[in-house]
N, C-alpha and C positions, 0 to 999 in steps of 0.2 A: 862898342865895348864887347867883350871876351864874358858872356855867361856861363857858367858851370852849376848842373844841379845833380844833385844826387838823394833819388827819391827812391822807397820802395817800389813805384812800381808807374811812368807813366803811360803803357800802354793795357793795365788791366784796371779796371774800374770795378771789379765783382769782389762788392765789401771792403772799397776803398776808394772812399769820396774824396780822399785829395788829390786824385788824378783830374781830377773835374777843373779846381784850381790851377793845377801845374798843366795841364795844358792850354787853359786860356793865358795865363803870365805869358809863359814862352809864345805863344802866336804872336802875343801884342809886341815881346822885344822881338820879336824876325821881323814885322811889317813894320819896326822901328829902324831895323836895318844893323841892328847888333847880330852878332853871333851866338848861337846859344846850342847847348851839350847838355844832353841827360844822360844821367847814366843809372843803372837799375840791377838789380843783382840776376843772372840768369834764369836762375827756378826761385825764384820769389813768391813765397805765399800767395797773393792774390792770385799772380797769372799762371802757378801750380792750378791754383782750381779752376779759373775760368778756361785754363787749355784740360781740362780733366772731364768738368761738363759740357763744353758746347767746343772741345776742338778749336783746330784755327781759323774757324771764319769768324770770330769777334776781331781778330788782329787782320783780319783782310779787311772787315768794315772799318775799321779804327784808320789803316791806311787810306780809302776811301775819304774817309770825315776827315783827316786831318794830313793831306799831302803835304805837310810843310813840318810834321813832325814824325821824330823818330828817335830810338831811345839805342843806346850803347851796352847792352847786354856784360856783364861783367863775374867771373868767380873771382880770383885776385887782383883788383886794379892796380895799374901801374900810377901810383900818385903822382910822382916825380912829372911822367911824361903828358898825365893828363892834365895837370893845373898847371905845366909851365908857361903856356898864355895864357891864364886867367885873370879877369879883372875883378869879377863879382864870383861867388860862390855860397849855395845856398847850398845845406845839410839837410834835412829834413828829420823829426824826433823818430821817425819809424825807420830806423838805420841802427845797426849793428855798433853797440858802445864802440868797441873794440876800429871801426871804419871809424866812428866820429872823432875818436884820440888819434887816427894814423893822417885823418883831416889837419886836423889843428896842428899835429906836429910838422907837417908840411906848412903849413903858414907861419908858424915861429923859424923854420929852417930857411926859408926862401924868403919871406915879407915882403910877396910880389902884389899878392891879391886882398882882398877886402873877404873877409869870412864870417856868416850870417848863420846862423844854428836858427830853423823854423819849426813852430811849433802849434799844430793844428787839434790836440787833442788834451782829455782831462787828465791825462798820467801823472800829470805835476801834482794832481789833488788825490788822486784813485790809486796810486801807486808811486808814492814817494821814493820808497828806496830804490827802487827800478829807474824812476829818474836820474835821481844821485849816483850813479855808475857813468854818468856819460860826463866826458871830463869836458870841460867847454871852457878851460883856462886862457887856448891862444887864439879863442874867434873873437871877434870884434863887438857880435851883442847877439841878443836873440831876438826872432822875428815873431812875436807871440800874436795870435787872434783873437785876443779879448784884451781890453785892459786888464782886467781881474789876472790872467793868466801872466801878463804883464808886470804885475805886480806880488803874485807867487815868486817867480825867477829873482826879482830884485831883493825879496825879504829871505828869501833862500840861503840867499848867499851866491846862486849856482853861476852867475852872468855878473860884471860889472855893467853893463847897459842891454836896456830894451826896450825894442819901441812894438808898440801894438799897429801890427797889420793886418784887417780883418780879411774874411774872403769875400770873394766878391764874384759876378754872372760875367760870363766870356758871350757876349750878347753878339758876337759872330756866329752861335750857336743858340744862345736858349733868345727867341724871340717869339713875339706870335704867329703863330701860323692858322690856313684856314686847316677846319675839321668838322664832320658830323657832330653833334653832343649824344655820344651813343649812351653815356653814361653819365650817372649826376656828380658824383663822389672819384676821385683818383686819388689815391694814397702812392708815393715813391720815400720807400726809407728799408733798410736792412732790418733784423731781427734785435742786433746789438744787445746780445748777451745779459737779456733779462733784464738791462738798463729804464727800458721803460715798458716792459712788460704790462703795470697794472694799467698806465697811462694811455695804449693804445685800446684798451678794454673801454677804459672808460670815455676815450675820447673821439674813439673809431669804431670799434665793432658792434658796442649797446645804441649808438644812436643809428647809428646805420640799421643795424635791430628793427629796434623801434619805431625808425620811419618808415622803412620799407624801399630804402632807397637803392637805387640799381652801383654799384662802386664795385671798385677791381684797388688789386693793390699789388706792385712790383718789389720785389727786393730778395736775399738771401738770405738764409742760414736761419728760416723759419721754422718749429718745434713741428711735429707733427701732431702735436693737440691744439696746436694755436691756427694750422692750417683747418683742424676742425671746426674748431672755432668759428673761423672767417668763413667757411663753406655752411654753418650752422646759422650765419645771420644774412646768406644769400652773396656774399662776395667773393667775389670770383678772382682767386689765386696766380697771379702769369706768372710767379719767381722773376731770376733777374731780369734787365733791360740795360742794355749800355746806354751811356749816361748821354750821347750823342742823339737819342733817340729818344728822349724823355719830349723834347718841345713837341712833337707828333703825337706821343700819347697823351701828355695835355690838353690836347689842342680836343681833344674825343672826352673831354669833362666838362663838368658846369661848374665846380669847382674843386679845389684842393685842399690838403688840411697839413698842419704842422703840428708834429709833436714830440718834441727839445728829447732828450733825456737826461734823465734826471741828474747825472753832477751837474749838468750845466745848470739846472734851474737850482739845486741846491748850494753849488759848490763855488761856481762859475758867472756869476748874472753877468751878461753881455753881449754873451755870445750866442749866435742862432745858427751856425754852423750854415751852411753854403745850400741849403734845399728850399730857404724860402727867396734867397738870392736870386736862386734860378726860376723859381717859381713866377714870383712878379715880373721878372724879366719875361715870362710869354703872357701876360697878360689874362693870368686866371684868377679871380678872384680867392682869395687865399683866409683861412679860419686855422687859427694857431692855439693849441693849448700856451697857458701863462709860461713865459722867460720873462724877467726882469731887462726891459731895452735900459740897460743903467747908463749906457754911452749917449743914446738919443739916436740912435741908423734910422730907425724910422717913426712914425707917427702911430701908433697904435689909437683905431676905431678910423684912421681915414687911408692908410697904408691895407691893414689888414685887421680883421678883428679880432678880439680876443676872449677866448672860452675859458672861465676858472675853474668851470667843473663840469661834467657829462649833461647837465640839463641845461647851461648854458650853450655848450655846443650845440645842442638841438633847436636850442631857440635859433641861433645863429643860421646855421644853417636850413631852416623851414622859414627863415625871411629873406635869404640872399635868394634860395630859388623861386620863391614867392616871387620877388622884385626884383627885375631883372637890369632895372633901371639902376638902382643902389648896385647892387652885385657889376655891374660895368661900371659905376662910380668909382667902386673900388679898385678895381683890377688896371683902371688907367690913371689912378692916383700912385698907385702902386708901380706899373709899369713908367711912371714920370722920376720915382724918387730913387729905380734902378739905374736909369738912367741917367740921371742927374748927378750922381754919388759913389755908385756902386758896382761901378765895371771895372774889367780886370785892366781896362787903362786909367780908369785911378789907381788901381794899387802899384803898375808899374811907376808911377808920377811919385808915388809915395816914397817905394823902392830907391827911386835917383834920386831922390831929396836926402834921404836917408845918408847914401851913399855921400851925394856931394859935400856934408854936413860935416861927415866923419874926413872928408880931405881938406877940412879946414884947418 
């Protein structure tokens, strides 16, 4: 089949974790033997910045990691000519109202293809009226990552159908790998707009404090008091990493920590967004501040543990490196139930069921 995606952005990842996602989907349909097209707007927010700080060798490494992908650079797309073989076409919520309506009016004109409006983030709850701009009258349903999110669209109004697709590890990429354990602690998450500001205090930089333990932490759009911060309790600051390159820096920890922000834990229970996905997938023992697993994705205390507040966290993590035994216990319980459930070839399995469903 004929896929068509249209995402902000899949060749920059700098503060844009659904590139992580969209490009494991797409590997798994080419090594299925489908066709598949992205297309992405030219100067797109994310890859404005990550060509602004680090130039073009993140997009020379991204060809490198992923020779089987490549993305259609676009300022006015020509609709007509690029969906006239499509079979499946996915939108993505991080697209331009105004492209999502000229989507949809292409599939009520033609009713050639199957059209899927996806939806990876809180907006539905953090920003209602910004949602409501996007007309989603002639797509076929939405592709939501939580039930809970799932179940916004439906009470909305905004979709007559939806089915919850979560994300999931492209374990072509995040696997174990060997590594030095140069450090105890690795933290990988962006700044995200004060979302979980007290949360990483409490949950990352006091106990790390406190222990004394050696930790780094990768990501953007960090405050320059939060960067004092983190250099105030000994952690050492590397800003971004593409996301390709995350199993390598894992692979130099003892373990990792998880920490939601806060719509999901407030607004959202279900969802853990795509970081502990990938996490278990390389096989490091992982310490999560509290989300609500309302679906059941995984086992929480034999998947990953769980920290309800800063002096649990420290417990937790002064017995995983204590016991190295438990701490492997966990990291290959963890790495069984990724693999088991939670790669991007279920959610392709998912996607065609979906699909087949709807050609009944």
């Amino acid at each position: 089949m004929n896929f068509v995606f249209f995402y902000h952005s899949l060749l920059s990842d700098w503060n844009h974790g659904n590139a992580h996602f969209l490009r494991g989907i797409a590997t798994e349909l080419l090594d299925r033997g489908h066709d598949v097209k992205v297309y992405e707007p030219a100067n797109g927010w994310s890859l404005a910045h990550l060509r602004a700080e680090h130039g073009e060798a993140p997009l020379i490494a991204f060809a490198r990691a992923y020779p089987q992908l490549s993305a259609n650079l676009y300022e006015r797309p020509d609709l007509e000519k690029i969906l006239a073989d499509a079979d499946i076409v996915v939108v993505h919520e991080w697209n331009d109202p105004e492209l999502v309506a000229r989507i949809g009016t292409e599939r009520q004109r033609s009713g050639r293809f199957t059209l899927f409006f996806h939806d990876t983030h809180h907006r539905s709850v953090t920003a209602r009226q910004k949602m409501e701009t996007y007309d989603l009258r002639y797509y076929d349903g939405v592709l939501a990552y939580g039930r809970s999110l799932t179940e916004t669209y439906l009470k909305a109004g905004w979709t007559r159908r939806a089915w919850t697709w979560h994300e999931a590890a492209d374990i072509r990429v995040f696997h174990p790998m060997p590594g030095a354990k140069t450090e105890d602690i690795i933290w990988i998450g962006n700044w995200g707009d004060d979302e979980r500001a007290a949360e990483l205090s409490e949950y990352l930089i006091e106990p790390v404090k406190k222990l004394g333990l050696r930790a780094v932490v990768h990501g953007v759009r960090y405050p320059g008091d939060v960067r004092t911060a983190l250099a105030n309790a000994g952690i050492e600051y590397r800003g971004w990493i593409a996301n390709f390159d995350v199993p390598s820096a894992l692979a130099t920890a003892r373990l990792t920590l998880h920490v939601p922000r806060r719509p999901y834990v407030q607004a959202l229970p279900g969802i853990p967004t795509i970081r502990p996905f990938e996490a278990m997938a390389c096989g490091i023992p992982l310490v999560s501040a509290f989300w609500d697993d309302a679906e059941g994705l995984f086992s929480a205390g034999r998947d990953y543990l769980v920290a309800r507040n800063g002096e649990e966290m420290r417990k937790h993590l002064c017995t995983l490196l204590e016991d190295a035994g438990l701490a492997a216990d966990l990291a290959a319980q963890g790495f069984e139930t990724i693999r088991s459930r939670h790669t991007c070839a279920h959610r392709v399995d998912e996607l065609l069921e979906i699909h087949a469903a709807l050609a009944i």
